[in-house]
C-alpha positions in Angstrom: -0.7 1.8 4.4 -4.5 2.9 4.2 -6.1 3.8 7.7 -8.7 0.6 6.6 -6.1 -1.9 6.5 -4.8 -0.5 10.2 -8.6 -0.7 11.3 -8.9 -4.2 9.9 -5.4 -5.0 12.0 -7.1 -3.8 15.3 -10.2 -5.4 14.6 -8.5 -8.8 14.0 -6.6 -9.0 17.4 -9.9 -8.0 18.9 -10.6 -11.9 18.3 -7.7 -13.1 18.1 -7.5 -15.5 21.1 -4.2 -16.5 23.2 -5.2 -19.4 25.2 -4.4 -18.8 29.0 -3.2 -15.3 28.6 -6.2 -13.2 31.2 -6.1 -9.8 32.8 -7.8 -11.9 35.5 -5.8 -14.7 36.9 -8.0 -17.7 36.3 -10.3 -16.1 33.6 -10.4 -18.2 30.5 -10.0 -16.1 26.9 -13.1 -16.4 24.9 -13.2 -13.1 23.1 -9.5 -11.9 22.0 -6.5 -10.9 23.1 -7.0 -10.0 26.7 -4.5 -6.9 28.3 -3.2 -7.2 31.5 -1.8 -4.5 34.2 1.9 -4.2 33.8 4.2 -3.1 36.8 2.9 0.4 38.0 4.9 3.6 38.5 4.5 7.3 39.4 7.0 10.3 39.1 7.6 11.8 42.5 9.8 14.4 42.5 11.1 14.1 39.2 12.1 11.0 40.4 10.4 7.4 39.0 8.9 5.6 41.6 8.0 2.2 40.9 8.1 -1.3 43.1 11.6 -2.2 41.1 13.2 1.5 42.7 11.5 0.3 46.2 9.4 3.3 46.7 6.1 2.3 45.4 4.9 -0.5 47.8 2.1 -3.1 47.2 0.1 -2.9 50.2 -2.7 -5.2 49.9 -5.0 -6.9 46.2 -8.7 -7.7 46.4 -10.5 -9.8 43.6 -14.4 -10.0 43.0 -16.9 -10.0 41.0 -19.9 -7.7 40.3 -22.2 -6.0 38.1 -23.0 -3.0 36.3 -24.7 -1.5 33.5 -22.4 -3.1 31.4 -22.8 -6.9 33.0 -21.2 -8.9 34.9 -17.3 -8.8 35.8 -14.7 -9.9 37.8 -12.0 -7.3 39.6 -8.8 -7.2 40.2 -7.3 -4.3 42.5 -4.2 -3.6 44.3 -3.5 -0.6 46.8 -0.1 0.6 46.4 1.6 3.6 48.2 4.7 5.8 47.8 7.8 6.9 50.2 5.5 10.1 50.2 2.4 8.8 50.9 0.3 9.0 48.1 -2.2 6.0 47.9 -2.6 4.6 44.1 -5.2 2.3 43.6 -5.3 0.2 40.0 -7.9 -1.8 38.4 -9.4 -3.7 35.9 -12.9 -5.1 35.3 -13.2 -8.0 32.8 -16.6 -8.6 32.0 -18.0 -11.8 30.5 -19.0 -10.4 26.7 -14.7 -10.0 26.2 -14.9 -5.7 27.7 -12.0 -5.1 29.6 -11.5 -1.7 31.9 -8.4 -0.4 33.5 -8.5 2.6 35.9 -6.1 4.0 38.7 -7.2 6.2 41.5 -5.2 8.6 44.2 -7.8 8.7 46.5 -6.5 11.4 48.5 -4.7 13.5 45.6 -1.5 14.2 44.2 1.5 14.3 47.2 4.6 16.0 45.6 4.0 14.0 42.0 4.4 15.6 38.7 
């Protein structure tokens, strides 16, 4: 298969829209198909660390909305830590023209992870 048919699949489940599927609980689909955050992990010590091993604990989620260069948008971001203490923080911004962005943070660095 050409590289323009697999650009024309991408760009067709760009507006492709799942009704009631939304990064952002509440936040109706207008624009395509929207991606959500999945369960988080980390390696920490060679080891995976997730919330489904019991060492990567939800500590607390905020929601919001706000505004930036790129419009308007409404967050959704949960604090997480490990057995280690490293603080992971993950987000996403959807904004109202259909842009989603996902990013995850240790705020205070890397604590035996690799």
């Amino acid at each position: 298969m050409t590289a323009l048919f697999w650009k024309l699949v991408v760009t067709a489940l760009c507006f492709l829209e799942v009704p009631g599927v939304s990064a952002v609980p509440g936040l109706r689909n207008k624009y395509g198909v929207w991606l959500s955050m999945a369960q988080p992990y980390v390696y920490e010590l060679g080891q995976r660390c997730g919330a489904d091993t019991g060492c990567l604990v939800s500590l607390y989620k905020e929601e919001g909305i706000g505004e930036d260069p790129l419009g308007e948008y409404q967050l959704e971001r949960e604090h997480y830590n490990t057995s280690s203490g490293t603080t992971l923080i993950l987000s996403a911004r959807t904004y109202d023209n259909g842009i989603q962005i996902f990013k995850h943070e240790f705020p205070d660095g890397l604590k035996g992870n690799y």
